[in-house]
C-alpha positions in Angstrom: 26.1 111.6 115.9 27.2 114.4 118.0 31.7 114.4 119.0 32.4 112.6 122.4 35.2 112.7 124.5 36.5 111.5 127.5 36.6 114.7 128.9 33.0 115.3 128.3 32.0 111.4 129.4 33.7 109.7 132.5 34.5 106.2 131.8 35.3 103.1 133.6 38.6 102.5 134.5 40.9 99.2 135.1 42.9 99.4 138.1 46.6 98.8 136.9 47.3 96.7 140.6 48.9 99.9 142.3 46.8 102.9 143.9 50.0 105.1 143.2 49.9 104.6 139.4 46.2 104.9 139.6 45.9 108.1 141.2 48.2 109.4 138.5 45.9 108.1 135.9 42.8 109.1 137.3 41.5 105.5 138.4 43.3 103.7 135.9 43.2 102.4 132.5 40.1 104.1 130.8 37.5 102.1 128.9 35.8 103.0 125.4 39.4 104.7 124.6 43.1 103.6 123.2 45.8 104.2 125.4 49.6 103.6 124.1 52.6 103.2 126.6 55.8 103.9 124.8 59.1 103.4 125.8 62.6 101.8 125.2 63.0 97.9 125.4 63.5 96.7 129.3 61.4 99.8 130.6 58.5 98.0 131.7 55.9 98.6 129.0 55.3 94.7 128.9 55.3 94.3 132.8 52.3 96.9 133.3 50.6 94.9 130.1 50.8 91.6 132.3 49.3 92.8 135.5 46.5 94.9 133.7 45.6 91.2 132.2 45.4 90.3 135.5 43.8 92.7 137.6 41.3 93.1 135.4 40.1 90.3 135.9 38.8 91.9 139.8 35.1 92.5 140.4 34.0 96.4 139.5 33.8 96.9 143.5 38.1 96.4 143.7 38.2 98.6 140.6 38.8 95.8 138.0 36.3 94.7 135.2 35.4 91.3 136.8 36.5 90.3 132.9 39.1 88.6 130.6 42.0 89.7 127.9 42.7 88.9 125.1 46.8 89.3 124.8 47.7 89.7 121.3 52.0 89.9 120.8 54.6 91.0 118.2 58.0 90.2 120.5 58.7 86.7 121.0 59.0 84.6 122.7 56.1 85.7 125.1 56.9 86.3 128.9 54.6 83.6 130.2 57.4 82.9 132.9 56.8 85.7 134.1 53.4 85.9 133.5 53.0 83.0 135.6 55.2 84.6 138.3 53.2 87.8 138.6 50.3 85.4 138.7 50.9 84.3 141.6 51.5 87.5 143.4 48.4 88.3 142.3 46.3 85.1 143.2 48.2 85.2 146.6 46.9 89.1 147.4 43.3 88.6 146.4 42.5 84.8 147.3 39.2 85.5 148.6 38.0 87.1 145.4 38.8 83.6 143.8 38.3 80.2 144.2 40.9 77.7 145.5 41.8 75.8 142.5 41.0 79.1 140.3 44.2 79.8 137.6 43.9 83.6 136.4 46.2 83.0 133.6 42.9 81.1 132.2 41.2 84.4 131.5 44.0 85.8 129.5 44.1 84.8 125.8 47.5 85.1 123.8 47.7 85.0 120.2 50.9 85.7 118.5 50.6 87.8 115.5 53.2 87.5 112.7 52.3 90.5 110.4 49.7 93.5 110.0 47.9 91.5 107.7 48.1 88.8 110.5 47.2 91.3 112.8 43.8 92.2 110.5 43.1 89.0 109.9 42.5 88.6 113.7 40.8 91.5 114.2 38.1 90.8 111.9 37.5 87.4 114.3 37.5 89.3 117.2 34.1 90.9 117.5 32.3 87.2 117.3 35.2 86.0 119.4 34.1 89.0 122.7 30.2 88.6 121.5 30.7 84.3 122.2 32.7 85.1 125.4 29.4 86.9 126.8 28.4 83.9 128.6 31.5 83.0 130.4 33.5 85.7 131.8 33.7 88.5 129.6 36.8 90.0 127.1 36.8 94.1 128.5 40.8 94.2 127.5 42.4 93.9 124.4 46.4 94.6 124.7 48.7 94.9 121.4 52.5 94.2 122.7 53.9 96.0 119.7 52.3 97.5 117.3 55.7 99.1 116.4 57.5 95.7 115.8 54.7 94.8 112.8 56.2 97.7 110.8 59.1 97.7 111.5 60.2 95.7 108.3 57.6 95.5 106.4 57.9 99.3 104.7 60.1 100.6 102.6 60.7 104.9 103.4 59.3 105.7 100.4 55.8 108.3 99.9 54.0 105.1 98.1 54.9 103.0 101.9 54.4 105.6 103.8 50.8 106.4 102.6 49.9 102.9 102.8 51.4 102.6 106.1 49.5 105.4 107.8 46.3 103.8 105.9 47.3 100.7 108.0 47.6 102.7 111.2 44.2 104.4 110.8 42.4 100.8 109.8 43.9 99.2 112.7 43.0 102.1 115.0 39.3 102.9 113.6 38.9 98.9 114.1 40.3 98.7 117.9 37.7 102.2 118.8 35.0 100.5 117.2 35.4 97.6 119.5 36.1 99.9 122.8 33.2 101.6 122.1 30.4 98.4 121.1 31.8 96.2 123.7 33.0 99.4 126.3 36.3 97.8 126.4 39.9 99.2 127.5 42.8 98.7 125.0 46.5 98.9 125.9 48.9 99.3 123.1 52.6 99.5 123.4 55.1 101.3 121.2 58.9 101.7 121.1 61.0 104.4 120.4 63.5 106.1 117.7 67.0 107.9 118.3 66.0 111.6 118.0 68.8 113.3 115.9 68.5 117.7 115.1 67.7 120.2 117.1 63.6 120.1 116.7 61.4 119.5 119.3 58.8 116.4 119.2 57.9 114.6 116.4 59.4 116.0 112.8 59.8 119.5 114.6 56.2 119.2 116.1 55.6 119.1 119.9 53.0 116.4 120.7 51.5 116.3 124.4 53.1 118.0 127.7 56.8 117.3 127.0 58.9 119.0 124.5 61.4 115.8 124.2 61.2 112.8 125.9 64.3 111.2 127.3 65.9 107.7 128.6 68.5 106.0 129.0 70.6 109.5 128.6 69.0 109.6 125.3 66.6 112.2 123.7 64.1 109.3 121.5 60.7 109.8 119.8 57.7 107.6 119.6 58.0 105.0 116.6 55.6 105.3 113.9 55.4 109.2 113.9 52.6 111.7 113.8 50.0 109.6 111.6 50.1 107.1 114.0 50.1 109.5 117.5 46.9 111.4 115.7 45.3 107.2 116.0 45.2 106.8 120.1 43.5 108.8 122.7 46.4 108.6 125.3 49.5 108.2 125.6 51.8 107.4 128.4 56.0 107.6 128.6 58.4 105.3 130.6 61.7 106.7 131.1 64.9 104.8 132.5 68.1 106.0 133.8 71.4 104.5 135.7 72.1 106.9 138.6 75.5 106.6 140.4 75.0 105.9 144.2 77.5 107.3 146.7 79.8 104.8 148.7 80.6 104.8 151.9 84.1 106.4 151.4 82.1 108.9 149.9 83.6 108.2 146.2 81.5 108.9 143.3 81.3 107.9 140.1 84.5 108.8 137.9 86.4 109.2 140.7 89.6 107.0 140.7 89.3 103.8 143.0 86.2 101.8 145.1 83.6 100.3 143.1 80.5 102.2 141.5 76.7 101.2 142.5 74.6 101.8 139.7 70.7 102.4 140.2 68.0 102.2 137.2 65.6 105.1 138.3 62.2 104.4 136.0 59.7 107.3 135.5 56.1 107.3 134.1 54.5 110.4 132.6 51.1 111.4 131.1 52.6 112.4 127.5 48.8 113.5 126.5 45.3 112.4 127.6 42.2 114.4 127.3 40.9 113.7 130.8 44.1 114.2 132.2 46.7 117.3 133.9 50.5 116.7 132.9 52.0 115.0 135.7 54.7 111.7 136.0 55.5 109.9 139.0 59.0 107.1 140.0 58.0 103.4 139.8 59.8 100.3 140.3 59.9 96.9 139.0 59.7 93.5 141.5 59.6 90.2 141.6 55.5 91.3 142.6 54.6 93.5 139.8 55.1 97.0 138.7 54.4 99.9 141.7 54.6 103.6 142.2 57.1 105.0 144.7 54.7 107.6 146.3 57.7 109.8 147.5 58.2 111.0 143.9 54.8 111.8 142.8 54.5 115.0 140.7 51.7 116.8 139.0 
């Protein structure tokens, strides 16, 4: 079997719900590949996992997948508040793609999952899980919401752990490509990030992707899990966040004595590495709707 690559084969793509965002990531969220957001907690990582659930679910024609998802989460408790709120954004903007009493949320499957064993365990049941979902409406989106918070415990930093954690990463990730590929699905897996102490760039002194050092929060952070588990996906994106001091109308800034300070969280997404990708990052913001690109700030 000859080497493929996205660069090589164009694949579908599921629409993320905002033509800003999917400009930036050349129609979306490719199939037959793994892509990995990572960020800090509160970025957004989990709010772009909840409206791919959903807008996935869109016929081919509106660039979804006219499928279902199956959710699978480490943090808990899960979101569906907000699940259900984004839900209805999205059942109020495309109505006539659905019926009346039609409830999206029905097409997305969560599953908790306690432990990587736990997380095996399920994986193994997932192949006869898609191949019985055929005759309904079918699972083209798997989405792991974090992979970083199943090891986060469980290993001691020892070379013994360490192997067997990075044997871990490469079952979990040969198991998730084998599915992409049989059942062309998209994956979306999110990861958190580590406090980057020295002076090295990237990952143990390596640079991985377009950016030397990734930044939020006024922080200079790495990618959880290191290089053995960055060598397991195909993509990955970054979401930064940052608290920018607005001007008042005295004109006062922050640290300047007296008035009050305005504080506004500026978010940022970048294309860290993909094959069928350029380096490029654009602003986005969070709303009660969903997750958007701010089309003034797009960059490339």
């Amino acid at each position: 079997m000859k080497p493929q690559s996205l660069l090589q084969l164009p694949s579908q793509k599921c629409t993320t719900g905002c033509p800003i965002l999917d400009r930036l990531l050349g129609g979306g969220i490719p199939c037959d590949s793994v892509t990995e957001i990572v960020a800090e907690s509160g970025s957004g990582k989990t709010q772009i996992c909840l409206q791919l659930s959903l807008h996935v679910q869109l016929p081919v024609s509106h660039g979804g997948l006219a499928a279902s998802s199956l959710y699978l989460h480490t943090e808990f408790p899960f979101p569906f508040r907000r699940l259900h709120q984004l839900c209805l954004s999205f059942r109020s903007s495309n109505a006539h793609h659905f019926p009346i009493n039609d409830n999206p949320c029905d097409r997305i499957f969560v599953q908790s999952v306690h432990s990587v064993d736990h997380l095996l365990e399920i994986m193994s049941k997932t192949e006869p899980f898609i191949e019985n979902s055929k005759t309904q409406v079918p699972v083209r989106l798997i989405v792991i919401d974090s992979i970083a918070a199943l090891f986060r415990s469980e290993f001691d930093n020892t070379p013994v752990e360490l192997k067997r954690r990075s044997s871990l990463f490469f079952k979990i990730s040969s198991k998730l490509k084998a599915l992409a590929k049989r059942f062309n699905l998209a994956v979306l897996v999110t990861n958190q990030v580590v406090d980057l102490m020295g002076p090295n760039e990237g990952i143990n002194g390596l640079r991985i992707g377009n950016l030397g050092c990734l930044y939020t929060s006024g922080r200079r952070v790495s990618p959880a899990l290191g290089l053995a588990w960055a060598n397991c996906v195909n993509s990955r994106l970054f979401l930064s966040r940052n608290e920018d001091a607005t001007r008042e109308e005295n004109g006062k800034l922050n640290g300047e004595s007296g008035g009050f300070v305005f504080k506004k969280t500026r978010r940022k997404l970048y294309v860290v590495y993909a094959p069928h990708l350029p380096e490029s990052s654009c602003e986005f913001e969070i709303t009660r709707e969903g997750l958007f690109g701010v089309e003034r700030q797009l960059t490339g």
